[in-house]
KERO-393465 format. One record per residue (C-alpha): x, y, z; residue number from 1; residue in one letter. Coordinates in steps of 0.1 Angstrom, whole numbers. Layout:
BEGIN
@c1: X&c2: Y&c3: Z&n: NUM&res: A
...
REM end
This chain:
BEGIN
@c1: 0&c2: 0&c3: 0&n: 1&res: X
@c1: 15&c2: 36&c3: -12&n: 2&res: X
@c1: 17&c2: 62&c3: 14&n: 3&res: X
@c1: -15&c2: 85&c3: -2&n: 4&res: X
@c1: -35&c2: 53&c3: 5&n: 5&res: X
@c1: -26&c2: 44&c3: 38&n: 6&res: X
@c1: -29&c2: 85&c3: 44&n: 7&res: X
@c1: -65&c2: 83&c3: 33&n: 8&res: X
@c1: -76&c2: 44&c3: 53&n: 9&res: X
@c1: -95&c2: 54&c3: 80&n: 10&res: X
@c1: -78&c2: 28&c3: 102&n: 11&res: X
@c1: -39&c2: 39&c3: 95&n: 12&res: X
@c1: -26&c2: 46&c3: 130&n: 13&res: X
@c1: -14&c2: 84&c3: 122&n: 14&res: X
@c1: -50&c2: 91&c3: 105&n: 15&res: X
@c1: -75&c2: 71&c3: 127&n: 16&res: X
@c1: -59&c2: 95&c3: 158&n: 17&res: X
@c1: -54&c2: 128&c3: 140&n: 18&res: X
@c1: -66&c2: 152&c3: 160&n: 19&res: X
@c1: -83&c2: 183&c3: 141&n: 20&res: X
@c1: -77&c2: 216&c3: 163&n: 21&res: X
@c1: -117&c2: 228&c3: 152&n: 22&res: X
@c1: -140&c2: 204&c3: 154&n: 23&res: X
@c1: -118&c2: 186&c3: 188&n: 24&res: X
@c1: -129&c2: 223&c3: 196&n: 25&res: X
@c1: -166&c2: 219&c3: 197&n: 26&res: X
@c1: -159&c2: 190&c3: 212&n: 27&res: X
@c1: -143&c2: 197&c3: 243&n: 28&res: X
@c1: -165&c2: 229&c3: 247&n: 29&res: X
@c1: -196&c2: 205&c3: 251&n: 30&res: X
@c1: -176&c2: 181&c3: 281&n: 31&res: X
@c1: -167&c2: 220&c3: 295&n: 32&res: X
@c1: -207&c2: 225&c3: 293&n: 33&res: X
@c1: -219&c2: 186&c3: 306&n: 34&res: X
@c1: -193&c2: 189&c3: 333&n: 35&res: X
@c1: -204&c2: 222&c3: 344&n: 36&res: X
@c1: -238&c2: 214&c3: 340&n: 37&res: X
@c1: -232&c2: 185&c3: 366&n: 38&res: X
@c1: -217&c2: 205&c3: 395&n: 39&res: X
@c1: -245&c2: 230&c3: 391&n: 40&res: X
@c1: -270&c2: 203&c3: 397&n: 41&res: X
@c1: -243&c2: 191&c3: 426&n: 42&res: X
@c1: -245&c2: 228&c3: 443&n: 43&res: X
@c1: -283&c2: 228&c3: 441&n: 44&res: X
@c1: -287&c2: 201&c3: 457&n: 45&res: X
@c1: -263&c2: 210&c3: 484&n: 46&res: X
@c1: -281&c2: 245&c3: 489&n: 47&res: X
@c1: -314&c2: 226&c3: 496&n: 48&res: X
@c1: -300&c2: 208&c3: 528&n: 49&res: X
@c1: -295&c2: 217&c3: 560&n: 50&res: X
@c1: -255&c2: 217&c3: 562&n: 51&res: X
@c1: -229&c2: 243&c3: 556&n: 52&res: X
@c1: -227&c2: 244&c3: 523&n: 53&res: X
@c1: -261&c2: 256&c3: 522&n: 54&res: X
@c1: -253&c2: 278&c3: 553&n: 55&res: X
@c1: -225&c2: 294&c3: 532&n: 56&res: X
@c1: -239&c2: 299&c3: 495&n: 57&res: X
@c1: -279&c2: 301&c3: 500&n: 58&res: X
@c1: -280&c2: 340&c3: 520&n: 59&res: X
@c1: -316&c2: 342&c3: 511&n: 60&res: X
@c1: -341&c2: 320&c3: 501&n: 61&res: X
@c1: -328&c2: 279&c3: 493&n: 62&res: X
@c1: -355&c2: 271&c3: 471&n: 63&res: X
@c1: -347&c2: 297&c3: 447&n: 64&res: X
@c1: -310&c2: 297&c3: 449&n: 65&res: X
@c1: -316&c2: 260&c3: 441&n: 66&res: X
@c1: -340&c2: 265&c3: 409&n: 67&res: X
@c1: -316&c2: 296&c3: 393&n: 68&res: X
@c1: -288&c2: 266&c3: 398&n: 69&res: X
@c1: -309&c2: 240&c3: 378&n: 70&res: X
@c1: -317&c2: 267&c3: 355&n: 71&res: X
@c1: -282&c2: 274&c3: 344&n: 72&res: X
@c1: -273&c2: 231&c3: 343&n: 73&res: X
@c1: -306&c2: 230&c3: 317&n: 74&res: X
@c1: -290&c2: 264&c3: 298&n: 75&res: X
@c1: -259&c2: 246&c3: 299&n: 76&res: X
@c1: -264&c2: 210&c3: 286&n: 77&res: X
@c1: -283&c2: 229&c3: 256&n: 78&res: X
@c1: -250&c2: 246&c3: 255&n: 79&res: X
@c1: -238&c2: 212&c3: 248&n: 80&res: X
@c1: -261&c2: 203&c3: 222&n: 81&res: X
@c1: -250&c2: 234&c3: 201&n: 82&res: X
@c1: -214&c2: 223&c3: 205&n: 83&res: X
@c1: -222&c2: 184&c3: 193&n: 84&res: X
@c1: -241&c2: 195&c3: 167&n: 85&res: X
@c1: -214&c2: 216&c3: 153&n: 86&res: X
@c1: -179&c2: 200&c3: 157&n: 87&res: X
@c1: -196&c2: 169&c3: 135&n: 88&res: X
@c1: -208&c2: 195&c3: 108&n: 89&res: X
@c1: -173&c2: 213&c3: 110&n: 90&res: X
@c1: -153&c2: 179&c3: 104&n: 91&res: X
@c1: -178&c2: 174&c3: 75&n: 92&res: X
@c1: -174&c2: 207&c3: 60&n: 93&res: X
@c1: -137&c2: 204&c3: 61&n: 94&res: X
@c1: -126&c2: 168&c3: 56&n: 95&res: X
@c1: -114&c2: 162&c3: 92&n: 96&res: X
@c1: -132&c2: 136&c3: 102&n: 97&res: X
@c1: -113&c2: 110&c3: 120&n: 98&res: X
@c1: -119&c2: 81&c3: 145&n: 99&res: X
@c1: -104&c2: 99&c3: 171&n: 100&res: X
@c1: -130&c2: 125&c3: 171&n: 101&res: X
@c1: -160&c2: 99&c3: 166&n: 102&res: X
@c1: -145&c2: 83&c3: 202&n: 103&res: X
@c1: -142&c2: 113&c3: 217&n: 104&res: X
@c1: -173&c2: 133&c3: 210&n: 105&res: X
@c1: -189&c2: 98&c3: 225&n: 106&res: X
@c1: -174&c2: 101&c3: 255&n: 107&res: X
@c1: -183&c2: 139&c3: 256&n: 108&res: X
@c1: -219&c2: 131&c3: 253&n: 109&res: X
@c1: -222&c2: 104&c3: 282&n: 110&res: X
@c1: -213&c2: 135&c3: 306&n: 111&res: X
@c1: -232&c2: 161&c3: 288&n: 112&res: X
@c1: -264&c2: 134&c3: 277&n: 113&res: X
@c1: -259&c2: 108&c3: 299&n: 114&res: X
@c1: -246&c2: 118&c3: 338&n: 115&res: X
@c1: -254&c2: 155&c3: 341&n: 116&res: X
@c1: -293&c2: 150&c3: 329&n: 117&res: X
@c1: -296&c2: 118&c3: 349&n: 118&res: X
@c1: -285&c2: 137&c3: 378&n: 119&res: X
@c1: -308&c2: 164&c3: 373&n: 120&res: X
@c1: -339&c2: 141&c3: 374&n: 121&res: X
@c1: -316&c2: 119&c3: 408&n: 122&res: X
@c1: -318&c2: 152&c3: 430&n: 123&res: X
@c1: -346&c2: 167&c3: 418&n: 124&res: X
@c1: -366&c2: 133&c3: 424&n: 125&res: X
@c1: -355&c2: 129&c3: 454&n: 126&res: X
@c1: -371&c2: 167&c3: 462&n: 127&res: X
@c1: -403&c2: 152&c3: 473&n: 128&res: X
@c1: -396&c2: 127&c3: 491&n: 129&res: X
@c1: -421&c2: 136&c3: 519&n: 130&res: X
@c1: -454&c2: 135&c3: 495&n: 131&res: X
@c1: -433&c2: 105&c3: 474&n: 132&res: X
@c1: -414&c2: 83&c3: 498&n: 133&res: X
@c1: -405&c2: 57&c3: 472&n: 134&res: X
@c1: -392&c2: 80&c3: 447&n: 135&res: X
@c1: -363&c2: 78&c3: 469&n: 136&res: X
@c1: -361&c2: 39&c3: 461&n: 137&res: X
@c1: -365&c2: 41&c3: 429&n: 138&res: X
@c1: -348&c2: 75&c3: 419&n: 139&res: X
@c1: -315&c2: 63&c3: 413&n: 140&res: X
@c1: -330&c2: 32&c3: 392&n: 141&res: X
@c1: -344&c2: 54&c3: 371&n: 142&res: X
@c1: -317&c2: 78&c3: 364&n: 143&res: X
@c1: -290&c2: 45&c3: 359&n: 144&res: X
@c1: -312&c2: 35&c3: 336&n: 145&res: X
@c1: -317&c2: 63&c3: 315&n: 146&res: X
@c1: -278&c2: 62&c3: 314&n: 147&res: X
@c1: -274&c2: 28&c3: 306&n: 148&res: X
@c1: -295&c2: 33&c3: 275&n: 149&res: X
@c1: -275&c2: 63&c3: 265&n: 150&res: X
@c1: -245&c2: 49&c3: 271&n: 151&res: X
@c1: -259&c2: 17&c3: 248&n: 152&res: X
@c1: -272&c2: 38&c3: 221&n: 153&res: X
@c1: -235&c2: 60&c3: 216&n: 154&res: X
@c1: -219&c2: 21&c3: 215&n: 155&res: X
@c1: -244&c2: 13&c3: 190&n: 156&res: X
@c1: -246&c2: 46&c3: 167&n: 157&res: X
@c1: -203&c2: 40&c3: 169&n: 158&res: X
@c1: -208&c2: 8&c3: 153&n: 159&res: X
@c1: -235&c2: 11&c3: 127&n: 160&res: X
@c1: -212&c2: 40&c3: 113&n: 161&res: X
@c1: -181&c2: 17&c3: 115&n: 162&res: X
@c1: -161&c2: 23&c3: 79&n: 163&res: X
@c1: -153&c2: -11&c3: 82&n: 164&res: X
@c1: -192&c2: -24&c3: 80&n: 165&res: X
@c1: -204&c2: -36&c3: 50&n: 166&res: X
@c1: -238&c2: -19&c3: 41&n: 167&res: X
@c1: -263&c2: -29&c3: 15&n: 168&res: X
@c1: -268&c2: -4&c3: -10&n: 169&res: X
@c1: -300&c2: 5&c3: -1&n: 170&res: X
@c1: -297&c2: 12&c3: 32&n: 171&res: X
@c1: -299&c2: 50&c3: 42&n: 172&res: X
@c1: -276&c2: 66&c3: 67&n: 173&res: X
@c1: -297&c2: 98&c3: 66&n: 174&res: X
@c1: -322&c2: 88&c3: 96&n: 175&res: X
@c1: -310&c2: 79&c3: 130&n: 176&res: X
@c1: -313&c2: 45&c3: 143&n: 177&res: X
@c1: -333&c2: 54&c3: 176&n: 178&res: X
@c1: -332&c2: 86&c3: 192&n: 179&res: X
@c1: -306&c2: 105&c3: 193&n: 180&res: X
@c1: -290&c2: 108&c3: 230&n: 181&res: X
@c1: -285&c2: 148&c3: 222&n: 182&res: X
@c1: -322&c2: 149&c3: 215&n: 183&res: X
@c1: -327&c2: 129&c3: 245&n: 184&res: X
@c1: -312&c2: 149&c3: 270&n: 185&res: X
@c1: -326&c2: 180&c3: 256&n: 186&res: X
@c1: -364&c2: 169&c3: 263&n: 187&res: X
@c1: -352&c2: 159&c3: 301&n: 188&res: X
@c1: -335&c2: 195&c3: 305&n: 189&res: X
@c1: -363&c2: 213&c3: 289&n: 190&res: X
@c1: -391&c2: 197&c3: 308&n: 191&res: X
@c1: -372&c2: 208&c3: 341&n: 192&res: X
@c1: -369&c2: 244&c3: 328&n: 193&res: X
@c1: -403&c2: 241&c3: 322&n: 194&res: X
@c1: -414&c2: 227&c3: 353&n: 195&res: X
@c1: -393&c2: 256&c3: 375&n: 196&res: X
@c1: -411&c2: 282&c3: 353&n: 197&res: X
@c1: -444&c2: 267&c3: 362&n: 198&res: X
@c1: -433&c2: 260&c3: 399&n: 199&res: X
@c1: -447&c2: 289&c3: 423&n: 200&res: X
@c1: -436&c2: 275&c3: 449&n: 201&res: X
@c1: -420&c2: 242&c3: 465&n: 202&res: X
@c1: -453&c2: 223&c3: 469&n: 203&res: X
@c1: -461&c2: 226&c3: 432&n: 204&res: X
@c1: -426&c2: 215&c3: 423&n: 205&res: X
@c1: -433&c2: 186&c3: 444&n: 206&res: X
@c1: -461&c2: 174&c3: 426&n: 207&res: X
@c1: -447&c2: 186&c3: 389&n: 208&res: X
@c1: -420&c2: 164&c3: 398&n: 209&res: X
@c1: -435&c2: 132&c3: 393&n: 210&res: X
@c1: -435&c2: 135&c3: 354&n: 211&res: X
@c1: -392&c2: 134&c3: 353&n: 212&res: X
@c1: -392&c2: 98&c3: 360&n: 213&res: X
@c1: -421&c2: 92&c3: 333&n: 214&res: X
@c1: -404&c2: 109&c3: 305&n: 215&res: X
@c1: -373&c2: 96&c3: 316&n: 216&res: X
@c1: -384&c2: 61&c3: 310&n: 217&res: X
@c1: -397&c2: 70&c3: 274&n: 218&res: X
@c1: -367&c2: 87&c3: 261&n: 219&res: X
@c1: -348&c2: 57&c3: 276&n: 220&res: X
@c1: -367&c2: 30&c3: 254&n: 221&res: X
@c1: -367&c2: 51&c3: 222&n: 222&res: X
@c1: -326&c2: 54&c3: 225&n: 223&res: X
@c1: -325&c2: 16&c3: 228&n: 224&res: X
@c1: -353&c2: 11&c3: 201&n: 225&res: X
@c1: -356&c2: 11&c3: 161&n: 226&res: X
@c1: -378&c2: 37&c3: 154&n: 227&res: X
@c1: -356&c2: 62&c3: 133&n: 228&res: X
@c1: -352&c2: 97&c3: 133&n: 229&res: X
@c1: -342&c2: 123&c3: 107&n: 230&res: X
@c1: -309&c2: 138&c3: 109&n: 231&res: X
@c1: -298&c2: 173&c3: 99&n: 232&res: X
@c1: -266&c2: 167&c3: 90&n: 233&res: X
@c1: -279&c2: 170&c3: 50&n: 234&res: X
@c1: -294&c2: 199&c3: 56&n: 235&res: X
@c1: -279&c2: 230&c3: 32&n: 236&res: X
@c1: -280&c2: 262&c3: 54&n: 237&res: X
@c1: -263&c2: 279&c3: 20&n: 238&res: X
@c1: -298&c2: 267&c3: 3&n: 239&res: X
@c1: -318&c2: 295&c3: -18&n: 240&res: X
@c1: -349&c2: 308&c3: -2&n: 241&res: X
@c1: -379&c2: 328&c3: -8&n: 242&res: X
@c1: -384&c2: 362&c3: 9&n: 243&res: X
@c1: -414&c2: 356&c3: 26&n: 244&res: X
@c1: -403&c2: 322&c3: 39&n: 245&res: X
@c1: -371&c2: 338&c3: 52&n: 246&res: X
@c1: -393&c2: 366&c3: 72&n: 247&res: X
@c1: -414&c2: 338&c3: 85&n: 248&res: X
@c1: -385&c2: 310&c3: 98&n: 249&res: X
@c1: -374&c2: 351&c3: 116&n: 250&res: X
@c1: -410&c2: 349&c3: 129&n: 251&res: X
@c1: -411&c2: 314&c3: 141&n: 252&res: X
@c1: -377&c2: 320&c3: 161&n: 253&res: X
@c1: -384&c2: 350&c3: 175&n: 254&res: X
@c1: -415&c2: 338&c3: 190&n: 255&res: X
@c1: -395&c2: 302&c3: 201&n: 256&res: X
@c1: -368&c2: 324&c3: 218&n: 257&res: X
@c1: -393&c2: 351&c3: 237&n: 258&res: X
@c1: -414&c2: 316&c3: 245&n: 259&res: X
@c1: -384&c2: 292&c3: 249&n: 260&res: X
@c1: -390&c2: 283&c3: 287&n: 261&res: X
@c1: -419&c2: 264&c3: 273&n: 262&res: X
@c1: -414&c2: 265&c3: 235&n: 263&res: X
@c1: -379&c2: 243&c3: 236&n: 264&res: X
@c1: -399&c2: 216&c3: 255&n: 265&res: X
@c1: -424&c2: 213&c3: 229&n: 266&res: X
@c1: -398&c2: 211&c3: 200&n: 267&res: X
@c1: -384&c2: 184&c3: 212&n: 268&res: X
@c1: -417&c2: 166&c3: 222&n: 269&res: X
@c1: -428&c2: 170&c3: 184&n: 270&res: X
@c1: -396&c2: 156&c3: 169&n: 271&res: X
@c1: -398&c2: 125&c3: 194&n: 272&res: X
@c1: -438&c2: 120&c3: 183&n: 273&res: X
@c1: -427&c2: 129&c3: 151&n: 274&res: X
@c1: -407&c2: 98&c3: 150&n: 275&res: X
@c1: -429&c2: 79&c3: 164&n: 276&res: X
@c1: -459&c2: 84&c3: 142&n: 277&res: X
@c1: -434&c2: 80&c3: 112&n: 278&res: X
@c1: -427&c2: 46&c3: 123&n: 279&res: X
@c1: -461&c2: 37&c3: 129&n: 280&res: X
@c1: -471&c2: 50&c3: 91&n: 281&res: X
@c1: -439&c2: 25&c3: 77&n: 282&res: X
@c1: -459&c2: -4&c3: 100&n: 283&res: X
@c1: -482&c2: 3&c3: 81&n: 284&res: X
@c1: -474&c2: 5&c3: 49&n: 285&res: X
@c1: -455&c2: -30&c3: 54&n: 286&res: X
@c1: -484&c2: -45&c3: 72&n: 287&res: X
@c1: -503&c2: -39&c3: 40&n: 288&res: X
@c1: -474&c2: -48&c3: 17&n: 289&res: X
@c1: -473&c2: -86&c3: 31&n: 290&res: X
@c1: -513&c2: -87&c3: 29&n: 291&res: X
@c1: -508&c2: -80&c3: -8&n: 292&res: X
@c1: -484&c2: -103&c3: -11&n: 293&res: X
@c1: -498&c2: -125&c3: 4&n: 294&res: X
@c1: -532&c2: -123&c3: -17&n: 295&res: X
@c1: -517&c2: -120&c3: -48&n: 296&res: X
@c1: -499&c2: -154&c3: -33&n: 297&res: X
@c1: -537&c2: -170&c3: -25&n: 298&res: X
@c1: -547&c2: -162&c3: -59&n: 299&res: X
@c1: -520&c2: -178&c3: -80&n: 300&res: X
@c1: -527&c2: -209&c3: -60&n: 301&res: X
@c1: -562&c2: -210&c3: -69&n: 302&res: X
@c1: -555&c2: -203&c3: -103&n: 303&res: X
@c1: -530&c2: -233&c3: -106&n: 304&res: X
@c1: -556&c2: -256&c3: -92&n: 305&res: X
REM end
């Protein structure tokens, strides 16, 4: 093999860990944002007990020193899912993709979409514990789980787009296999902005509270599962546009932004129903695919009788 070609297999040892000063970048900017995000949720919890540390940081009142704290871990894993979405599309845009930065942007996103939201929904479950006692059983189950199955779906996703694999030509690498753990983490962290908006006051909070673990659960089994979802990585932000449709995508973000303590939440609702209904629509359609087949089947046999 000539030098150009080992240079260009994805498995030599100098290009499988090249590191690519940009997209590395983005990266390590979104571990920076999960590992922040995680001793945010570490201090809230802190504040909320009786001890020193509370004694020391929460001057006024706990329960709001403790919400403005999971405020700023839910801004910052978003944080974190502008920086994953980017240092993929910059390694795209440039050539610099490399295994190096496939294993470490995996890693990145267990701490940023695996341990910080799981430990958001730990403390904040364990919150009402007076109305709940068994959340406290079961609140760390939860949590392991959702990282277990975020943990599972980065292994998987690292595989499927092995360069090694042999894929039938058919096959399309535009749709996720499952959903993404980015998209994932972004429903948990918006659902608990949501739910400190909505929270008046602690006794509310308790009761909101109870939802965490449910959604939790769901995002969970649709990381593991094989109901696809689209990707963006296509997508041509240099694509030609009409004027009006320009001045209403302006609109529509404006309005998401002024409304985005509720309106993130709901984004990423739709796009996990989204994918959902989709792959009820392709049961469907294959449902009644084998029926056909199988009638035209019955009919040839009762013709050749």
């Amino acid at each position: 093999m000539s030098d150009l070609e080992q240079r260009d297999n994805p498995y030599n040892v100098t290009q499988a860990s090249r590191i690519y000063f940009l997209p590395n970048l983005m990266t390590a900017g979104n571990l920076l944002c999960g590992f922040l995000s995680v001793i945010r949720c570490i201090q809230a919890r802190l504040i909320t007990d009786t001890g020193d540390y509370a004694a020391l940081h929460a001057a006024g009142d706990a329960l709001h020193a403790s919400s403005a704290l999971y405020t700023q871990a839910v801004w910052l894993i978003l944080a974190a899912v502008v920086f994953d979405s980017l240092d993929g599309r910059l390694a795209r845009m440039g050539g610099r993709t490399s295994l190096f930065g496939a294993e470490f942007d995996s890693l990145a996103d267990v701490v940023s979409f695996g341990v910080a939201p799981a430990l958001m929904v730990f403390f904040l479950v364990l919150t009402p514990s007076e109305e709940y006692p068994w959340f406290r059983e079961l609140g760390w189950i939860v949590a392991f789980v959702y990282l277990l199955c975020g943990a599972v779906r980065l292994a998987r996703f690292n595989v499927i787009t092995n360069p090694l694999l042999h894929r039938a030509e058919t096959e399309s690498n535009k749709d996720f296999l499952g959903l993404p753990i980015p998209a994932a983490a972004g429903t948990v962290a918006t659902l608990v902005l949501l739910l400190l908006n909505l929270a008046a006051n602690a006794r509310e909070l308790r009761q909101l509270t109870i939802a965490l673990p449910l959604l939790l659960m769901l995002v969970s089994f649709l990381m593991v599962s094989t109901v696809r979802y689209p990707s963006f990585k296509q997508v041509n932000w240099e694509t030609k546009t009409r004027f009006r449709t320009f001045v209403g995508v302006f609109i529509v973000v404006v309005v998401v932004w002024r409304l985005r303590e509720v309106a993130f939440f709901f984004l990423f609702l739709a796009y996990i129903f989204y994918g959902l209904f989709a792959h009820y629509q392709r049961g469907v359609r294959y449902a009644q695919m084998r029926a056909l087949r199988r009638k035209v089947v019955k009919m040839k046999q009762e013709n050749s009788q």
